[in-house]
Each structure stands twice: as structure tokens, then as C-alpha cells.
N, C-alpha and C positions, 0 to 999 in steps of 0.2 A: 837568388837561387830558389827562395822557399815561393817567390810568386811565380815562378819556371814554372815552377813543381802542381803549384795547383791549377794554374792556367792547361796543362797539359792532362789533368787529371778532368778537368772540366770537360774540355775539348774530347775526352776519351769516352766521357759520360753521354755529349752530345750525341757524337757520334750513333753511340751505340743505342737510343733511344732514335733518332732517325730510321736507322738501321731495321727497328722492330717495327717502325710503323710502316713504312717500306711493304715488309714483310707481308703484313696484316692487309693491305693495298692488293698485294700478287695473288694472296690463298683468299679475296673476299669477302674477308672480316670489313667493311666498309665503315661499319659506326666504329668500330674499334678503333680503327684508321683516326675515324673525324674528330675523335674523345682526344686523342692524343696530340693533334695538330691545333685542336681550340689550345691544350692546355699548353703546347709549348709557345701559342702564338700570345696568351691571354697578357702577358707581363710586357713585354716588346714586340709587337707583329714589324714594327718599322726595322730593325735590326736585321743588318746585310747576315748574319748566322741564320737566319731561322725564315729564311727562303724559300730552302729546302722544304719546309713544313705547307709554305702557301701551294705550292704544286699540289702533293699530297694533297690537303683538303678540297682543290679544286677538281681533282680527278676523282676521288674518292666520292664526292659529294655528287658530281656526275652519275658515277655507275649506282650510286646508292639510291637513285631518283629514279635510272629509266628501269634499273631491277625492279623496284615498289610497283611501280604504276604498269610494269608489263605483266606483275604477278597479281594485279588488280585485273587488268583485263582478263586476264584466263579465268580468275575465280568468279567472274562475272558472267564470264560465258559459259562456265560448268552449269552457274543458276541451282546450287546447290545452296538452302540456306545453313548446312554447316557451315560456311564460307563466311556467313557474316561477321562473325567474330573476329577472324584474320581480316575481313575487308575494313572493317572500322580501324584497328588494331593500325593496319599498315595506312590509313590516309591521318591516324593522328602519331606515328613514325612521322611521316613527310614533314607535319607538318612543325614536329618537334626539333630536326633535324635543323629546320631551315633557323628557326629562333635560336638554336643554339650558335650559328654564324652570324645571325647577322648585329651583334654589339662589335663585332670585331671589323665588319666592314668602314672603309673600304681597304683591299688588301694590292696592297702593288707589288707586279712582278719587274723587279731593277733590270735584269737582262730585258726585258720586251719595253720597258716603259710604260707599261701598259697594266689595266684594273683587270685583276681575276675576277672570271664570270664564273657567277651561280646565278644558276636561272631559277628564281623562286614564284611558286605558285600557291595561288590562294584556294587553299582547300576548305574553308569552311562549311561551303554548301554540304560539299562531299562528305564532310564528318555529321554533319547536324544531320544528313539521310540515311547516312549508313547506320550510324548510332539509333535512330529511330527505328529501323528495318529490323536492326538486332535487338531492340527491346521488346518490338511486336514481337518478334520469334521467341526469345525466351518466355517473354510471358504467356503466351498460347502454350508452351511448351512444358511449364512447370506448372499450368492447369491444368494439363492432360496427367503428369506424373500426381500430383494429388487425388486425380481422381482412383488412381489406381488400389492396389491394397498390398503394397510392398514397398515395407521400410525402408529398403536401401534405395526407389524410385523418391522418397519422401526427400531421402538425404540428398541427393542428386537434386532435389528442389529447393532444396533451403540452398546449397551451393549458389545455385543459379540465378536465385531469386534475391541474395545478398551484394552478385556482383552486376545484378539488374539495377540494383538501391544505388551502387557505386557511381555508375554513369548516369542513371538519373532515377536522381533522387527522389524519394515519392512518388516515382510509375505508378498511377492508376492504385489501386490499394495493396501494392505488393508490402508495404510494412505489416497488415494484417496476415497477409501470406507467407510471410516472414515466420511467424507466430504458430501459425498453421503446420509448415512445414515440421519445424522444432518440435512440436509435441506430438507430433502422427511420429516423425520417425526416430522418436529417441527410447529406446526401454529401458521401462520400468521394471525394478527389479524389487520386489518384496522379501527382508533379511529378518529372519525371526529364530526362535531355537522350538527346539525339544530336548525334551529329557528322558532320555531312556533309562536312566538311572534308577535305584529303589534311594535315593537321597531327593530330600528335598531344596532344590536349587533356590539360595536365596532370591528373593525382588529384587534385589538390592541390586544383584548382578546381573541377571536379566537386562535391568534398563539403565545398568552402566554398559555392560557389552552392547550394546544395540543404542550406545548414542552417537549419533554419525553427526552432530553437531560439531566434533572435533576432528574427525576423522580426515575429511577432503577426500574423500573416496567417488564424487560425484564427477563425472568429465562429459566431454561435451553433448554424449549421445546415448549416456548413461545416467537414470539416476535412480538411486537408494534409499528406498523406504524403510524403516524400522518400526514405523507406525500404520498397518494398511488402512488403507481408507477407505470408508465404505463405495460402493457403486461403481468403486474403479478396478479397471482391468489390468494386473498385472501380466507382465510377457516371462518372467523367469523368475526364480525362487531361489534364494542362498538360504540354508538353512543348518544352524550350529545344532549338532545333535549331541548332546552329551552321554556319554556312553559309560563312565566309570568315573565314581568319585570316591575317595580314597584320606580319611584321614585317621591321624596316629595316634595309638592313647599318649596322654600326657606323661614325659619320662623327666626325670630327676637323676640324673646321673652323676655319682658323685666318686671323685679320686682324693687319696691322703700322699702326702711326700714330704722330705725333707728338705730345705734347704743350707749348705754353710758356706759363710764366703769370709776370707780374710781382708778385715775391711782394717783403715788407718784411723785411729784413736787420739792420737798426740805427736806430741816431739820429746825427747828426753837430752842429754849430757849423754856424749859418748862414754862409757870409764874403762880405763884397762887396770883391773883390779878394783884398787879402793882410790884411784883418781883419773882424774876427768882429763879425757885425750885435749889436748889443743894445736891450735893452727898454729903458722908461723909468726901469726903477731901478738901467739900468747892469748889468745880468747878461745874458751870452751868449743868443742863440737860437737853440734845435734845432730843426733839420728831421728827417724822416724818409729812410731812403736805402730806394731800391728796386735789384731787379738782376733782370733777367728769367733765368730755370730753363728746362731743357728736358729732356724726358722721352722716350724711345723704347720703346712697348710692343710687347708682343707679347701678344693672347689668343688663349687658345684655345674652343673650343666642344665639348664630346664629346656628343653625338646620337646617339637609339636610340629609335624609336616600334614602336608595335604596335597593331592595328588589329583590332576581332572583333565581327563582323556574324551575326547571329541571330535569328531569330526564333521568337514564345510560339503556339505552337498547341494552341487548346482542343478536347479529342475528346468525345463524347457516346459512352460503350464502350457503350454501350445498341443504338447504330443503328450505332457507328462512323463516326459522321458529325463530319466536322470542322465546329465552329462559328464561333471566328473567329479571327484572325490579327494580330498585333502584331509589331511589329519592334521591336530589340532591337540596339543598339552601344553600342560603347565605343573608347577610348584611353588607353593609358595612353603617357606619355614621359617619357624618361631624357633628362636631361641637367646638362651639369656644365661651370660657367665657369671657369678660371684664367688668368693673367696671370703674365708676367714682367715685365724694363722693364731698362733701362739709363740714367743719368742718375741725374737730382734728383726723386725721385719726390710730391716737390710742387709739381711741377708739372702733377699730375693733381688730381681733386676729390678731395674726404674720402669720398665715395658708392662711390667706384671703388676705393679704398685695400683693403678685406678681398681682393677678388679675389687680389694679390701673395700673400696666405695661404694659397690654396686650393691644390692639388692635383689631378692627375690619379684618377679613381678607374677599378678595374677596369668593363668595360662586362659588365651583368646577361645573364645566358644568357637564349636565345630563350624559353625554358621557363617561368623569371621574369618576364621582360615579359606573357608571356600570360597566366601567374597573376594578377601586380598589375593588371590589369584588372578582376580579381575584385571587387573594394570597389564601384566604379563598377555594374559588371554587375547586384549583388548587389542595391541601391539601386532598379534601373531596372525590374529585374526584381520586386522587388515592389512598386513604384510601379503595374507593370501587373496585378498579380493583384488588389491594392486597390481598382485604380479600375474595373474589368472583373469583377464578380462571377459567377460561375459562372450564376445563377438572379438575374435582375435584380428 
């Protein structure tokens, strides 16, 4: 019963994959068609089941041929060299199509007794001329856009000139061109600060905010200076302006409290009176003794914030036109808990107990605060160059 069961579930399977390439065959998906008749033929093509499949590819592989080559003729006689791309494109179609059938030949049809025809043709010429036709074209084509003086003609060139590389390899000196294109149409953007501040902004942070070393903020048609370089032309400007920096006098804040807790001591002899209670087997019983503790603290608190307000202004050095503007803070805070205590010091919790260990530490120069903000800044600040692309 259970091989009933899966025989009929197979057959159900068949079916219904027939059924889609069928389909694919009637609406003129044609390769879709052929992808599916290789793959059902690749395992068994001799198997009286999968029959069905050899029609399909012979029909399918038909229309899929005279379509190619009558949509070759038209785009031949338009004489459009946009055309080249689709004309090369569809004579290495043909000629892929046909390589994909023919490991599987020969394919016999059982009802005729007779070999399914595909009528294969050798396209090679046809590809090696087309293919040359379309490299002359683009390469005349993306020396004309380099000559131009618009970046997005540049990028349109490196495109072109990459999938010029693709089909053949080393065209003429398109690898130089290559080269060419990439740096005509990629901008440069120069990140640098000011400080509007009356504070003096440490080095330190400076050329930690402005190390793009870590940052991966570069992409393909972008890149990020933090160091300008002489004699070069920037296209756009990020600039962190610091506007307010803010830090707190040193504070010692100090609270007093009590703690008491009734903590357990011992064990004793139960007595009721002047003798001692016992169990049933005649042995004494203990109780538990408690005795309440009391603890007198003292903590202290040592506080120290810093505060730095900024903002990212993008420039267009082309017009000198500011484009847009992002704000830009941070905080960083110092501080440091210890405790004393007088007493029975369990009678605070086990949570509170490390604090007795801590110490006072020295409080960080203004200079320090401002720097350690830097981590934070650092974070936020390419948070906004990430999500704010130069060229949306």
C-alpha cells in the first residue's frame, strides 16, 4: 500500500511539472520550457514517462530558434548600432541553447519511431562579428563620453568599458580606460572640522574623528578624504563644526544612611523553662538564634560630564552652495561610587558589599572628557555620512 501511495504521489508530481512546461511552451517562455525538459530528460531521456518532455523541447527549441534569428533580422535591418548588444547577446543565446541539448542527443520519439529534429547551426562567425562590431561601438562610444565633462557620462563609461573587458579581454587599452573612467567620475569629498567653540578642541580628537581608516565609509563612486592633499580638486565638503562644548565642575556628592538587618548567628537547645524541648526519640531540639546588625554608611559619588554639540554640513565646492545639515552630540560621564561604613557590614546587601572596596579616583582633565566623547561622536558621525550619501 505504502509503494501505492508513493507511486501515485510521484505520478502526481510528474504530472504537474509537465503540466507547467506545457504552459511555459503556449505563453512563450521558450528557454524556460527547454531548462525544464533538459532537466527532466537529463536522468532517463530513454524512459517511455518522460516522452512528453522530448515533444516539448523539440517544439520549444524550434520557436526559440526562428524567434532569435527573425529578431536578428529586424535588428539588422533597423542598422541601429544600439542593436549591437541584443544582436551579439541573442547569436550567443542560439548558440548556448543548442549546447545545452545536445549531451542529451539522440532523443527518440516511441509513437513515430523516429529521432527528434533539432536543427542546429553554427554560429560562430556570427558571434566573433557581432562581438567585434559591439566592442568597436562601445569603445568609440566611451571615448566620446570621457571626453566629455560630466561625471555621470564618466560612470556610464567605466559601465561600459568593464563589460567591453568582459567580452574581450584587453580591447585595445580599455584596462587604462578602465582607470580613467573610475577616477574622472568618482567624488571626492574632503571631511575636515571647525570649531566654533571658545574651547579648545583637543588634537587628539580631531585626528581620531577624522580617521576613516576604520570607518568603510568609501563606496564605489565615493571617496573620503580626512587629509586634503595638495593640488587636488575636491567636489564636496563634509564639515563637523563644533558648536558648544560643555563641561561640569568636578562634584563629590556625598549621602549618610543606616542600615539593620536581622541576620542568623547560631543554633541553640529549644527550653521550655529550665529544660530542653525533645523530639520523639528523646534528643534535644534546636532552634535557630537571630540578633539584628547595624551598619552606618557613608557613600560617596565623584561626577564629571562633558557635553559637544555639532553639526555635519555638506558643501557642493562647485557652487559653494551648502546642501544639507545634520546635527551631531554627544556625552561622555565620569564617575566613581565608594563607600565607607561603621558597624556590622552585613547588614547591608551582598550587591552593595564591593562598593567598601572602591576608592576614590583622580577626576579626568577637561581635555580628557572632551576627547572620550570621541568613540560616541565617531559612531554618530558616520552613522550620518552612511545614511546621507553625497549623490542620492
Amino acid at each position: 500500500m505504502k509503494k501505492i501511495t508513493l507511486l501515485l504521489a510521484f505520478l502526481a508530481l510528474y504530472s504537474c511539472a509537465v503540466k507547467q512546461t506545457k504552459e511555459m511552451l503556449s505563453s512563450g517562455d521558450y528557454d524556460s520550457a527547454i531548462d525544464n525538459a533538459v532537466y527532466g530528460l537529463r536522468n532517463n531521456k530513454d524512459k517511455k514517462g518522460n516522452q512528453d518532455y522530448i515533444y516539448i523541447l523539440e517544439e520549444a527549441f524550434a520557436k526559440a530558434k526562428e524567434r532569435d534569428l527573425r529578431d536578428i533580422d529586424l535588428m539588422m535591418k533597423d542598422a541601429s548600432p544600439r542593436n549591437l548588444e541584443a544582436i551579439f547577446n541573442t547569436y550567443v543565446q542560439l548558440n548556448n541553447r543548442q549546447e545545452k541539448i545536445r549531451p542529451l542527443l539522440p532523443l527518440k520519439k516511441l509513437a513515430q519511431n523516429e529521432e527528434a529534429k533539432f536543427e542546429f547551426g553554427d554560429y560562430k562567425d556570427q558571434i566573433v562579428s557581432s562581438k567585434n562590431a559591439l566592442s568597436k561601438y562601445l569603445y568609440d562610444n566611451t571615448k566620446a563620453l570621457l571626453a566629455t565633462k560630466d561625471k555621470m557620462s564618466y560612470r556610464r563609461a567605466y559601465d561600459d568599458l568593464n563589460y567591453l573587458n568582459q567580452i574581450s579581454p584587453n580591447f585595445k587599452d580599455v584596462p587604462d580606460l578602465i582607470k580613467v573612467a573610475k577616477e574622472k567620475g568618482s567624488d571626492y569629498v574632503n571631511v575636515y572640522t571647525k570649531n566654533e567653540t571658545n574651547v579648545v578642541i583637543p588634537k587628539r580628537l580631531e585626528s581620531d574623528l577624522l580617521d576613516f581608516s576604520t570607518y568603510g565609509l568609501n563606496d564605489q563612486w565615493t571617496v573620503y578624504h580626512s587629509n586634503k592633499q595638495p593640488n587636488f580638486k575636491y567636489d564636496f565638503g563634509v564639515i563637523v563644526n563644533f558648536r558648544q562644548i560643555n563641561v561640569s565642575p568636578e562634584q563629590i556628592r556625598e549621602r549618610e544612611f543606616v542600615k539593620e538587618k536581622e541576620i542568623k548567628v547560631g543554633r541553640r537547645k529549644k527550653m521550655r523553662g529550665r529544660y530542653p524541648v525533645l523530639d520523639s526519640l528523646g534528643k534535644p531540639v534546636y532552634e535557630d538564634v537571630y540578633k539584628i546588625v547595624r551598619c552606618k554608611v557613608r557613600e560617596f559619588t565623584q561626577f564629571k560630564s562633558a557635553q559637544v554639540a555639532a553639526k555635519v554640513d555638506y558643501i557642493d565646492f562647485g557652487n559653494n552652495q551648502l546642501l544639507q545639515t545634520f546635527p551631531l552630540a554627544s556625552e561622555f560621564v565620569f564617575q566613581n561610587v565608594y563607600a565607607t561604613y561603621k558597624g556590622d557590614k552585613r547588614a547591608v546587601g551582598n550587591d552593595y558589599l564591593p562598593l567598601f572596596n572602591q576608592r576614590p579616583l583622580p577626576f579626568p582633565s577637561n581635555e580628557q572628557m572632551v576627547f572620550d566623547t570621541g568613540e560616541d561622536l565617531k559612531a554618530k558621525l558616520k552613522n550620518v555620512i552612511t545614511r546621507n550619501k553625497i549623490r542620492s
